[in-house]
LOROVO-383129 format. One line per field, with one value per residue: residue number from 0; residue in one letter; chain; x, y, z negated of N, C-alpha, C in turn. Coordinates in pm, whole numbers, plus 50000, padded with zeros to 5 digits. Layout:
<tibas>
n	(NUM; ...)
res	(a; ...)
chain	(A; ...)
n_x	(X; ...)
n_y	(Y; ...)
n_z	(Z; ...)
ca_x	(X; ...)
ca_y	(Y; ...)
ca_z	(Z; ...)
c_x	(X; ...)
c_y	(Y; ...)
c_z	(Z; ...)
</tibas>
This chain:
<tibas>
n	(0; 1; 2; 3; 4; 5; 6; 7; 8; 9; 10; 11; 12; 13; 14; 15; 16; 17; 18; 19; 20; 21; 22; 23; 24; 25; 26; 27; 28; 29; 30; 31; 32; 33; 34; 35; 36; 37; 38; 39; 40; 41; 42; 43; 44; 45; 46; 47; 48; 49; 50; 51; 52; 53; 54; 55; 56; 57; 58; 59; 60; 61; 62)
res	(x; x; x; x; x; x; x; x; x; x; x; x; x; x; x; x; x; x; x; x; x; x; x; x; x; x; x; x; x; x; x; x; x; x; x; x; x; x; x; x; x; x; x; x; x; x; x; x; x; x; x; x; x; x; x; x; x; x; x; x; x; x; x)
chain	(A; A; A; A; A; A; A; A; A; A; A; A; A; A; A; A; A; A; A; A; A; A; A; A; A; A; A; A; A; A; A; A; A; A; A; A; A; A; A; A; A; A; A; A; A; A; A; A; A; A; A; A; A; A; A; A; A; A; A; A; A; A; A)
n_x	(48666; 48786; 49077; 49112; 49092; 49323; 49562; 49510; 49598; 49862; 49956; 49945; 50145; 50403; 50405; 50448; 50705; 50819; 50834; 51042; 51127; 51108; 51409; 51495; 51556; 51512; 51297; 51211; 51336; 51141; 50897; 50918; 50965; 50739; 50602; 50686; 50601; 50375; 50344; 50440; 50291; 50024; 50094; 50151; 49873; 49732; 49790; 49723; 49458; 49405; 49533; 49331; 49058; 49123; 49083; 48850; 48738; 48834; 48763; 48502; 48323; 48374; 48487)
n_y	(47406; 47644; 47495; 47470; 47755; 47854; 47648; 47769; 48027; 47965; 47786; 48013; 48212; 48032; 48041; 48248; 48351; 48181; 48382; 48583; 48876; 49188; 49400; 49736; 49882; 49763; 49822; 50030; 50157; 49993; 50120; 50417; 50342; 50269; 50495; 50692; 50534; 50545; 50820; 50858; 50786; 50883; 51116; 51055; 50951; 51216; 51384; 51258; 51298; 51565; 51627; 51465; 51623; 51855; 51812; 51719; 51946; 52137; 51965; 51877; 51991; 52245; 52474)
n_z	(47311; 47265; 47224; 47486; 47629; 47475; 47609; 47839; 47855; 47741; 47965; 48202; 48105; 48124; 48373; 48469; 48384; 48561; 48772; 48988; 48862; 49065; 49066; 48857; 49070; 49320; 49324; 49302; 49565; 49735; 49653; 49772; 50071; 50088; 50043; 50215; 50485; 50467; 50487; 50718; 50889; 50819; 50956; 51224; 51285; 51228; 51406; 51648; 51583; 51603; 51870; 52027; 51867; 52006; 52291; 52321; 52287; 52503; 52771; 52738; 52562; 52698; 52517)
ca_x	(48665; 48903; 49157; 49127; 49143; 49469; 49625; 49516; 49724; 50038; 50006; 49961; 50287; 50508; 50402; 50443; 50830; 50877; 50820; 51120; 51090; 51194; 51487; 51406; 51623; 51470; 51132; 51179; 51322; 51010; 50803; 50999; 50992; 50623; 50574; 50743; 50583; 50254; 50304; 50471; 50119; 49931; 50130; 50045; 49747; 49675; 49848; 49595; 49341; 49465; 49531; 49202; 48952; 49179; 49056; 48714; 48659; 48837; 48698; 48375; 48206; 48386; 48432)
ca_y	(47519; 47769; 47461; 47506; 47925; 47868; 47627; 47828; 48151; 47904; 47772; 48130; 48278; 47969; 48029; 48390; 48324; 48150; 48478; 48628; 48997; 49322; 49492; 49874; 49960; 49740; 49859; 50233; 50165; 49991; 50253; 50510; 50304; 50235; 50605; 50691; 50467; 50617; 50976; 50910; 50689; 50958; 51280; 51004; 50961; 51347; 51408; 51224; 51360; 51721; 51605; 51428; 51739; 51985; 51735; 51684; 52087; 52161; 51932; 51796; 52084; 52325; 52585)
ca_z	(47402; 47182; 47330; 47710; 47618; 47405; 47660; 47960; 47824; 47766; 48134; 48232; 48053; 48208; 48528; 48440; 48352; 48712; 48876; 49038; 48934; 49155; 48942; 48887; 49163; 49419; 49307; 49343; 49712; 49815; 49657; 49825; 50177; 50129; 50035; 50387; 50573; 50448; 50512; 50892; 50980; 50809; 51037; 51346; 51297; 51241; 51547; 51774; 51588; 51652; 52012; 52043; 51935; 52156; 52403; 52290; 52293; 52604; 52851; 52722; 52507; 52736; 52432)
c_x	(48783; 49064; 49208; 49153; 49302; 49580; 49659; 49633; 49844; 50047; 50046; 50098; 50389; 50469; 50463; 50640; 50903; 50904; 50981; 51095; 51188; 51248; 51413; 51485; 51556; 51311; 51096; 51214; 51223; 50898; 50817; 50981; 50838; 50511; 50586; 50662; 50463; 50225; 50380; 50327; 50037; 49921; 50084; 49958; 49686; 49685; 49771; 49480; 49317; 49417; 49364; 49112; 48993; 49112; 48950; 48662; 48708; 48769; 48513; 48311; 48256; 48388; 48596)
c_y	(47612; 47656; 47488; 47665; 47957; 47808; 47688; 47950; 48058; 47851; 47911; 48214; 48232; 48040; 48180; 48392; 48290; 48216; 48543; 48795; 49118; 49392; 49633; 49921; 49941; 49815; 49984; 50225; 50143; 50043; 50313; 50447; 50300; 50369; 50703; 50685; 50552; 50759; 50986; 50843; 50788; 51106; 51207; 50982; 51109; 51442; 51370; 51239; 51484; 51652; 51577; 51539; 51828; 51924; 51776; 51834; 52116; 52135; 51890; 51954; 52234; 52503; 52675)
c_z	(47373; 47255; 47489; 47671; 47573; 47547; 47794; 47959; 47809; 47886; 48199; 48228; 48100; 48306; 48553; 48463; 48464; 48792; 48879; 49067; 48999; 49011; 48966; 49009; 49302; 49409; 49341; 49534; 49807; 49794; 49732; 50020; 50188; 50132; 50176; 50509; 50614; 50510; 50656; 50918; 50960; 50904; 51174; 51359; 51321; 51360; 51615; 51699; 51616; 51768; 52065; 52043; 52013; 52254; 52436; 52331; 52391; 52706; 52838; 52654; 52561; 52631; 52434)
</tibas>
């Protein structure tokens, strides 16, 4: 058993080694792009929810 546990971590680590990783430069841009992305979806979204109860209280609950 302590076999298959030992060999599983050395398959693991190759496979590990194969990976193709993001330098720090690319990594901060697609933080930074995914950070972005986040806070324009979050101002559109808030926007038709604004829009929406203006709606909701104008016509419908007449207030």
């Amino acid at each position: 058993m302590f076999e298959r546990i030992r060999r599983f971590f050395q398959e693991t680590r190759q496979e590990l080694r194969h990976i193709n990783w993001p330098t720090r430069q690319e990594a901060t841009r697609l933080t930074a792009f995914v950070v972005a992305l986040s806070l324009a979806l979050a101002a559109f979204l808030g926007a038709f929810d604004y829009l929406f109860t203006f709606l909701l209280k104008k016509f419908i609950l007449n207030v």
